[in-house]
N, C-alpha and C positions, 0 to 999 in steps of 0.2 A: 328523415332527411334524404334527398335524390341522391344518387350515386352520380361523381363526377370522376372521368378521366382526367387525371391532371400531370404535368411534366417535368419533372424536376431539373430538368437541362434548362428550356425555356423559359417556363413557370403555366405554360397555357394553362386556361383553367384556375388558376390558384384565385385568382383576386374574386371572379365570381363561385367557387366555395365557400370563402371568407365570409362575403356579402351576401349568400344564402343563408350562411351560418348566423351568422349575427342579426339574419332577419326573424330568423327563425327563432333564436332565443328570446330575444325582444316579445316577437310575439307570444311567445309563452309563456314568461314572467307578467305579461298584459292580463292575460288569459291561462290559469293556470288551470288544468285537467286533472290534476294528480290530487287524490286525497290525503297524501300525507303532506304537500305543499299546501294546501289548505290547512290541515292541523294545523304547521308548522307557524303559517301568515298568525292563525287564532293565538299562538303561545306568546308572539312577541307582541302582538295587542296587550294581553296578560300581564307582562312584565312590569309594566308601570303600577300594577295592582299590589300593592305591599303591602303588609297586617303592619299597624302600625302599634308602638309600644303600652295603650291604652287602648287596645279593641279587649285586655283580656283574656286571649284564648291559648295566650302561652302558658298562663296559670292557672288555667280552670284543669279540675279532677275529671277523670274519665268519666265513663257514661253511666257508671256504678256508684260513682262517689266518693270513690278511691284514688288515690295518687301513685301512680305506677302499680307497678306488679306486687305490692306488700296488700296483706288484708286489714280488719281492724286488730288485729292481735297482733301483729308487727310479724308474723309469719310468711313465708313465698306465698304463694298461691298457683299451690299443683293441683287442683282441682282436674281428675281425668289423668293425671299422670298414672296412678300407680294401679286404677281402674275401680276403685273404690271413691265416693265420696264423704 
């Protein structure tokens, strides 16, 4: 953004600040530069994307077969904890 002298007795300056300001933003939100405003545009696209209560995937078992952290023996599963298998 320009640097403007402006007067706070007067107001010189102030209205075209404002209107540089505001042009300025405008154009930006048009035209955004910034990669996490991009993310950000992507996420709220996203939002309408909801897993619905028949996709499923809240009750399927992990990638093992298992359901949480227990094994087939109703045991934790510290595999690597104690450095022994």
């Amino acid at each position: 953004m320009p640097f403007f002298f402006v007067s706070a007795a007067d107001g010189t300056n102030v209205v075209k600040l404002f209107r540089e300001a505001v042009k300025m933003a405008h154009n930006y939100k048009a035209n955004p530069t910034d990669f996490m405003d991009a993310v950000l545009q992507e996420l709220e696209g996203m939002e309408d994307l909801k897993l619905s209560p028949d996709s499923g995937l809240d009750t399927a078992p992990d990638s093992e077969g298992r359901d949480g952290d227990r094994n087939n023996n109703g045991d934790e599963d510290n595999e690597g904890a104690s450095g022994t298998s």
